[in-house]
BALUMPA-945554 format. One record per residue (C-alpha): x, y, z negated. Coordinates in steps of 0.02 Angstrom, whole numbers, padded with zeros to 5 digits, always signed. Example, Ala and Ser with C-alpha at 12.3 -4.5 7.8 and 13.67 -1.06 7.14 Angstrom:
// BALUMPA-945554
+00615-00225-00390;+00684-00053-00357;
***
This chain:
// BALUMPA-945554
-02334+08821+09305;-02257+08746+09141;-02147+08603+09176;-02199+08440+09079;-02074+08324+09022;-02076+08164+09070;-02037+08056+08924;-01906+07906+08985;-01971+07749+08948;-01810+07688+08837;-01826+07563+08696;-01933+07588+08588;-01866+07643+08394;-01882+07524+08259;-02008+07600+08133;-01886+07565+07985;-02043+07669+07849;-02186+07538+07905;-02068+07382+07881;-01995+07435+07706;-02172+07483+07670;-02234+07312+07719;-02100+07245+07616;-02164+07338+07452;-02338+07260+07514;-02259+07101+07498;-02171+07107+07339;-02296+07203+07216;-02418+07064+07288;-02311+06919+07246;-02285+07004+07089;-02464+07018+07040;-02496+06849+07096;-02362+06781+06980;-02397+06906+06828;-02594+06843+06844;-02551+06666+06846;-02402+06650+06724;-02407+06828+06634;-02431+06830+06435;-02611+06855+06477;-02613+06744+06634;-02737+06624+06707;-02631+06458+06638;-02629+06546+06465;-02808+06563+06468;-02833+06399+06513;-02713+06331+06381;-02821+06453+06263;-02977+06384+06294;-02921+06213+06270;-02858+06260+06101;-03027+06334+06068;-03131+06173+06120;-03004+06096+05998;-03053+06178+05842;-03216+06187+05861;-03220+05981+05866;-03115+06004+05718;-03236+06132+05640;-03394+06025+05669;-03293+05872+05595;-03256+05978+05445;-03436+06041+05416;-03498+05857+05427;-03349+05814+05290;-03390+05955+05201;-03583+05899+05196;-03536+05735+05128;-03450+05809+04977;-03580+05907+04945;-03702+05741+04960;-03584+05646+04819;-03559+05794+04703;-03757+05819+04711;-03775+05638+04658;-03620+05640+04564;-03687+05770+04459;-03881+05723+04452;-03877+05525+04477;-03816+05420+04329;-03827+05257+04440;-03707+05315+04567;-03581+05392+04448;-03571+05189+04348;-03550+05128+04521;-03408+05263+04541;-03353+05215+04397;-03355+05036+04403;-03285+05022+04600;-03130+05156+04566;-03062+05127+04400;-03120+04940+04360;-03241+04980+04228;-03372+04884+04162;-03491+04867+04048;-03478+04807+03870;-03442+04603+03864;-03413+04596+04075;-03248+04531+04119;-03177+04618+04274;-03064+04501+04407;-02965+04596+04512;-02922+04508+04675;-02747+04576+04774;-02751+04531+04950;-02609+04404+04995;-02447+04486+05034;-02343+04471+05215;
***
């Protein structure tokens, strides 16, 4: 008959591989964590990104409704002889032959 050893129950070793590996665990987490939140292409730059973009889209729809009121006055500045004499008369203080024009400042502070 073989002889079986009988292994001594001593202390058992520290299992130095699983800790360092649970360490590495630890880290590349933390570090995705942080690189997904404040990375170049992180969640708070893609929330400062879409703010930006709701920004210039209000300022695109405010410059297609500026830009469609040009187009309105140079229509009727172009086509409508009534509107350019009002032009006329309101910006440069013009008037008709034998009218007399009064220009009232407003009072000064």
């Amino acid at each position: 008959m073989k002889k079986r050893r009988v292994k001594s129950r001593s202390k058992p070793r520290p299992k130095t591989g699983t800790s360092k590996l649970r360490y590495a665990f630890l880290f590349i987490f933390i570090l995705l964590i942080y690189l997904f939140v404040q990375g170049d292409n992180g969640f708070l730059k893609y929330l400062e990104l879409r703010r930006e973009k709701t920004r210039l889209m209000k300022k695109i729809e405010e410059l297609k409704k500026e830009n469609q009121l040009l187009q309105n006055e140079i229509e009727l500045l172009t086509n409508n002889y009534r509107y350019i004499e009002k032009m006329a008369r309101e910006r440069h203080q013009m008037g008709k032959e034998g009218e007399k024009i009064y220009i009232i400042n407003p009072p000064r502070e």
